[in-house]
C-alpha positions in Angstrom: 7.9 -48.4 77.6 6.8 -51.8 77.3 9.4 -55.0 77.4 9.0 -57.7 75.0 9.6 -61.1 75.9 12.6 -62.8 74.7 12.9 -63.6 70.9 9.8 -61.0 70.2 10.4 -58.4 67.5 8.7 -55.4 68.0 6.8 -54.5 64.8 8.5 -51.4 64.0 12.0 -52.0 64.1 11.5 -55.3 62.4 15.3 -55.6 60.3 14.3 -55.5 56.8 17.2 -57.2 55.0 17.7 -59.8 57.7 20.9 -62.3 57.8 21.0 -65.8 57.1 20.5 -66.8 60.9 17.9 -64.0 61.5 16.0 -65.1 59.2 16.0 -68.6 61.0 15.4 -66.7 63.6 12.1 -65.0 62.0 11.1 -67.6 60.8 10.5 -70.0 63.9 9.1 -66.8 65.6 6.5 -66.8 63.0 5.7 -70.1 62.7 5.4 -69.4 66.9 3.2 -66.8 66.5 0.9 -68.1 63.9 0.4 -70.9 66.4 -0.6 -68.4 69.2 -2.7 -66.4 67.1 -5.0 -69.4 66.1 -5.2 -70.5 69.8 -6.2 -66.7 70.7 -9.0 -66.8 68.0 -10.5 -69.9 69.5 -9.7 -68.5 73.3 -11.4 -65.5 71.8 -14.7 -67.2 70.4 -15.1 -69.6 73.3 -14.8 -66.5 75.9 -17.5 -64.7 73.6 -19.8 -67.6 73.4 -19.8 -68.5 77.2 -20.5 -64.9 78.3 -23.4 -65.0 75.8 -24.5 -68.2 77.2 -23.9 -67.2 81.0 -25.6 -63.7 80.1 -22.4 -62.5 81.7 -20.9 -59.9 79.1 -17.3 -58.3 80.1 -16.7 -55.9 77.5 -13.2 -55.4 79.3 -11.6 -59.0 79.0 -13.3 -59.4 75.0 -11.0 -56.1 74.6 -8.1 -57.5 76.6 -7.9 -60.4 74.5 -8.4 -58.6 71.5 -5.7 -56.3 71.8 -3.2 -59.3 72.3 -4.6 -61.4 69.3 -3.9 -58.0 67.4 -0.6 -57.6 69.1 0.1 -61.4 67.8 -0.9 -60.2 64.1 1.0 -57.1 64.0 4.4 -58.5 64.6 3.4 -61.5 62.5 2.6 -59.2 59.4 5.9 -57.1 60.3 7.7 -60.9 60.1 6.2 -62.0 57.3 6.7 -58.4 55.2 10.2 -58.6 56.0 11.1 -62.5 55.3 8.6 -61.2 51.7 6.4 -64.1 52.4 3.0 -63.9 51.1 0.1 -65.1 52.0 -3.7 -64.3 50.9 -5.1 -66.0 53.5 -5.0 -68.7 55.5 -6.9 -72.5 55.2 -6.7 -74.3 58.4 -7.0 -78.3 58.1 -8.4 -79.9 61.5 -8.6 -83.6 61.2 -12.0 -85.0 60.6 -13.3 -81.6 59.7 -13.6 -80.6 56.1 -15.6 -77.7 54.2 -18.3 -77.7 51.3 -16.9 -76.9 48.3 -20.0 -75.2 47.2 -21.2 -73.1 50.1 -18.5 -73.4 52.8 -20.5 -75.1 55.5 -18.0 -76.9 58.2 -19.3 -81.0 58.3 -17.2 -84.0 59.5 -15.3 -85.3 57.0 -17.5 -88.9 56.8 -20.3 -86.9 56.0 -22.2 -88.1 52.6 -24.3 -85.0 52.0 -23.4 -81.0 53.1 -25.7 -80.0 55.9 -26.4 -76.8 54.4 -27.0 -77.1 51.1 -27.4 -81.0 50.1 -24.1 -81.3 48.1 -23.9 -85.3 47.7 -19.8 -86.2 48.5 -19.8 -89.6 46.9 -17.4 -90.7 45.0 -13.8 -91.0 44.9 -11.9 -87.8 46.6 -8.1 -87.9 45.7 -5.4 -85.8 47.2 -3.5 -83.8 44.7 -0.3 -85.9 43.5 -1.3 -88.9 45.1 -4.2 -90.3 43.3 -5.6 -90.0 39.7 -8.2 -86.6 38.8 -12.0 -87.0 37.7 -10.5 -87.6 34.3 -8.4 -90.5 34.7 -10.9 -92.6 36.6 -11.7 -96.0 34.5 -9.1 -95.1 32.1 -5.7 -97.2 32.1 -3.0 -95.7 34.0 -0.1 -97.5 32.1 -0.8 -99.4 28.7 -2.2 -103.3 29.6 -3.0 -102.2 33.3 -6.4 -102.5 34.6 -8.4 -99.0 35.0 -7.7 -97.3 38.3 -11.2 -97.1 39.5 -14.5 -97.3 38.1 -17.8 -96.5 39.7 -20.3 -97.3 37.7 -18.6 -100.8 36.6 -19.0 -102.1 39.8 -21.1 -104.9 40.5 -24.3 -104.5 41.7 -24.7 -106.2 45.3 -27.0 -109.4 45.6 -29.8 -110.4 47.9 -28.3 -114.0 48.1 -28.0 -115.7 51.3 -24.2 -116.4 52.0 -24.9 -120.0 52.8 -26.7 -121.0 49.3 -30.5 -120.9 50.4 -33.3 -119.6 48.6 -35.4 -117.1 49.9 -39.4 -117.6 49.2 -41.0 -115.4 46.9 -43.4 -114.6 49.8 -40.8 -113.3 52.0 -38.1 -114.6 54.4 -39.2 -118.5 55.9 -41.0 -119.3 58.4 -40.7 -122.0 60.7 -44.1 -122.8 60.6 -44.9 -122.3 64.6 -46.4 -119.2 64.2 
């Protein structure tokens, strides 16, 4: 018989009406292990990557570290079936890294265009509750306030030096040395 290490539940004698402070107790465990799980996935997918770039495959350590990522999940799932929480699946947010919203392609989240397949991301992007949708944009927000953003009202930029000069028709001046 296997011993678990301290605060691990083991998946089949999970309590399934759990008190006030087990529950605490479930929960921080899960949070814990939902941690771990996503750091085994990426152990997981850099181990599997390197053998395949080393040409050194070790069908023994993939299914070591398999078994533990599905150890992880098992007690997880047990934690989460008996605290009732449920969850479809799950979106991970890495700073700096966002998804297409058409295809799904991973880009950095500066990018102007998808990499995959050419999806422009101009425009305003608003987080939901803090700024305004597609459908308020250039209307008031309050009555006698300006419109919150606008666009296509902008003004177009100028070619105008800063300092007042004209520019020849011919192109930019010349000094007359050349």
């Amino acid at each position: 018989m296997r011993t678990l290490p301290k605060g691990a539940y083991d998946p089949a004698s999970v309590p399934q009406r759990p008190g006030f402070r087990e529950r605490g107790r479930m929960r921080r465990r899960l949070r814990y292990l939902r941690e771990v799980r996503e750091l085994g996935f990426r152990d997981l997918g850099g181990l599997v990557f390197d053998q395949h770039r080393f040409g050194r495959p070790n069908e023994t350590l993939v299914q070591g570290k398999v078994a533990a990522i599905d150890a992880i999940d098992r007690e997880s799932r047990a934690l989460g079936t008996a605290l009732r929480e449920r969850s479809d699946y799950t979106e991970l947010f890495v700073a700096g890294v966002s998804a297409c919203q058409r295809c799904g392609t991973l880009h950095p989240s500066d990018a102007r265009y998808c990499p995959h397949c050419g999806l422009a991301f101009a425009g305003p992007r608003f987080l939901a509750g803090v700024g305004a949708s597609d459908d308020q944009l250039g209307e008031p927000s309050a009555p006698g306030q300006a419109p919150l953003f606008d666009p296509h009202s902008a003004p177009a930029p100028t070619a105008e030096p800063v300092d007042g000069t004209q520019t020849p028709p011919g192109g930019p001046a010349h000094d007359g040395l050349s």
